[in-house]
C-alpha positions as CSV (number, residue, x, y, z in Angstrom):
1,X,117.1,89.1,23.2
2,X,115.5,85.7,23.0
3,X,117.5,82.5,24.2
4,X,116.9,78.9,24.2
5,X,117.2,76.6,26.8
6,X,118.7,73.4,26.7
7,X,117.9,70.1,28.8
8,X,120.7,70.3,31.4
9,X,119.9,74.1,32.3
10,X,116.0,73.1,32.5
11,X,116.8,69.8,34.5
12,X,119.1,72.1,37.0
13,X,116.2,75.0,36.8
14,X,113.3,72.1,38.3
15,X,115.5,69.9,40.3
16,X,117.9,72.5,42.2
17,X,120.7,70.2,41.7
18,X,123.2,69.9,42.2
19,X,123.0,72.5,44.2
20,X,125.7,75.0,43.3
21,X,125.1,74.5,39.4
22,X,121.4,75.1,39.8
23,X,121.8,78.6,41.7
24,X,124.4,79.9,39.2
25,X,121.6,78.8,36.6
26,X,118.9,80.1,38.7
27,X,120.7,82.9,39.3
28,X,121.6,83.6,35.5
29,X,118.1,83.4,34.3
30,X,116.7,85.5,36.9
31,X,119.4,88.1,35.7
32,X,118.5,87.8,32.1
33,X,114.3,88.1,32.5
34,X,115.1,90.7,34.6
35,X,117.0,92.9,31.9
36,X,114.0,92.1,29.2
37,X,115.1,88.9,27.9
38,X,113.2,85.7,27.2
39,X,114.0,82.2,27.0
40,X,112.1,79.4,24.9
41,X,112.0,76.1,25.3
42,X,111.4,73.2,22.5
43,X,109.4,70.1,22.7
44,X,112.9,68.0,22.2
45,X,114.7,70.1,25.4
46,X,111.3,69.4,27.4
47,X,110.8,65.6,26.3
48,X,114.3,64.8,27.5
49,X,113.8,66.8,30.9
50,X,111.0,64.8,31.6
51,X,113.0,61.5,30.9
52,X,115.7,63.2,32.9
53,X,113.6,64.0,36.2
54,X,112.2,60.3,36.2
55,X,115.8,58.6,35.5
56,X,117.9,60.8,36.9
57,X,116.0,62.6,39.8
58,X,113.5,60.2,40.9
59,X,110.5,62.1,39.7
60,X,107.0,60.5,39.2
61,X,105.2,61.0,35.9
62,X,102.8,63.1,37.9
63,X,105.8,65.1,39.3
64,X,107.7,65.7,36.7
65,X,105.1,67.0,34.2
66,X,103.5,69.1,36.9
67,X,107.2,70.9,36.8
68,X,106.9,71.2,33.6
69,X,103.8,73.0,33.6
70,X,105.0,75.1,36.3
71,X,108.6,75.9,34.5
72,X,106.0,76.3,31.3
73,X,104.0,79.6,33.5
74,X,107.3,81.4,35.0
75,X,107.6,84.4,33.2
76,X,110.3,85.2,30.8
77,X,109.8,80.8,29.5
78,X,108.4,81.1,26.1
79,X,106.9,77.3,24.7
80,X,104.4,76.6,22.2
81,X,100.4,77.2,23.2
82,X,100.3,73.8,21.7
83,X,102.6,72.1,24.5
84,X,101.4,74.5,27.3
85,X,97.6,72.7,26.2
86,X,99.6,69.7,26.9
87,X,101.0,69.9,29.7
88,X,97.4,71.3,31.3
89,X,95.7,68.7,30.1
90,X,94.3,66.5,33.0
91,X,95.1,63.1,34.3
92,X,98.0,63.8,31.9
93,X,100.7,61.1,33.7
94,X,98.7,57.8,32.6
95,X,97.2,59.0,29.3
96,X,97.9,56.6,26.4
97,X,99.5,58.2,24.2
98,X,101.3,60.3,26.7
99,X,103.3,63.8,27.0
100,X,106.1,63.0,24.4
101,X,103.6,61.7,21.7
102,X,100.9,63.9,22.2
103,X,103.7,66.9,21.2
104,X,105.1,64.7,18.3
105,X,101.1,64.6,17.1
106,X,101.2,68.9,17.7
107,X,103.9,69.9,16.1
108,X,103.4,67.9,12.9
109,X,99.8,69.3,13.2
110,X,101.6,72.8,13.1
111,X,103.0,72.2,9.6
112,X,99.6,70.9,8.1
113,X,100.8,66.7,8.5
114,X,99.2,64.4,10.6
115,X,101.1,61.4,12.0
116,X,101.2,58.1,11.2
117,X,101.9,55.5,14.0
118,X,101.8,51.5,14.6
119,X,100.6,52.4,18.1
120,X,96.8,51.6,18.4
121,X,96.2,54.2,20.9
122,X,97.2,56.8,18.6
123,X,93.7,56.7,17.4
124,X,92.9,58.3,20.4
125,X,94.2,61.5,19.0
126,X,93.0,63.5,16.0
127,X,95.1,64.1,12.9
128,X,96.6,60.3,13.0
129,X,96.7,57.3,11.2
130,X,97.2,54.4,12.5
131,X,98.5,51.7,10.0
């Protein structure tokens, strides 16, 4: 069976906290994989986890996304190629754009649109117009 994942039981997965919540989560998962089952995870859950881990958990940039990518690998997590590509990309916590608009450019590029933007540095990135 395939489930999805929402932000609080990512957050918990990455962080270990609060403690108890994040074992019975932990703990849950583990379960589930084991017995054949997959989790996914969508560029909305994962944008807000990465808020989350700065705001909430003290995470750098560099910290959070690097949890990300490592969530992103643990089997049993199903995300996009297109956000895994992402989240390997190098020097990834001071590109401009960053993370979150990199996937809003990759998943309109999934349905055939690019995206238009007011941010100059969106020129940076193919498949967007800058107006």
């Amino acid at each position: 069976m395939t489930h999805g994942l929402d932000t609080s039981m990512v957050v918990r997965i990455i962080s270990g906290l609060p403690e108890g919540a994040a074992e019975k989560v932990g703990e849950r998962i583990a379960a589930d994989i084991a017995g054949g089952d997959v989790f996914t995870v969508s560029a909305l859950v994962l944008s807000e986890a990465y808020f989350a881990l700065q705001h909430h958990y003290a995470f750098t940039k560099e910290e959070a996304l690097q949890s990300l990518l490592a969530f992103s690998r643990t089997d049993g997590i199903q995300m996009s190629e297109s956000i895994k590509a992402i989240l390997g990309s190098a020097n990834l916590a001071r590109a401009n754009p960053g993370f979150v608009d990199r996937m809003i450019v990759s998943e309109y590029a999934t349905t055939g649109s690019d995206t238009y933007s007011c941010e100059k540095s969106f020129r940076r990135l193919d498949g967007t117009v800058v107006i």
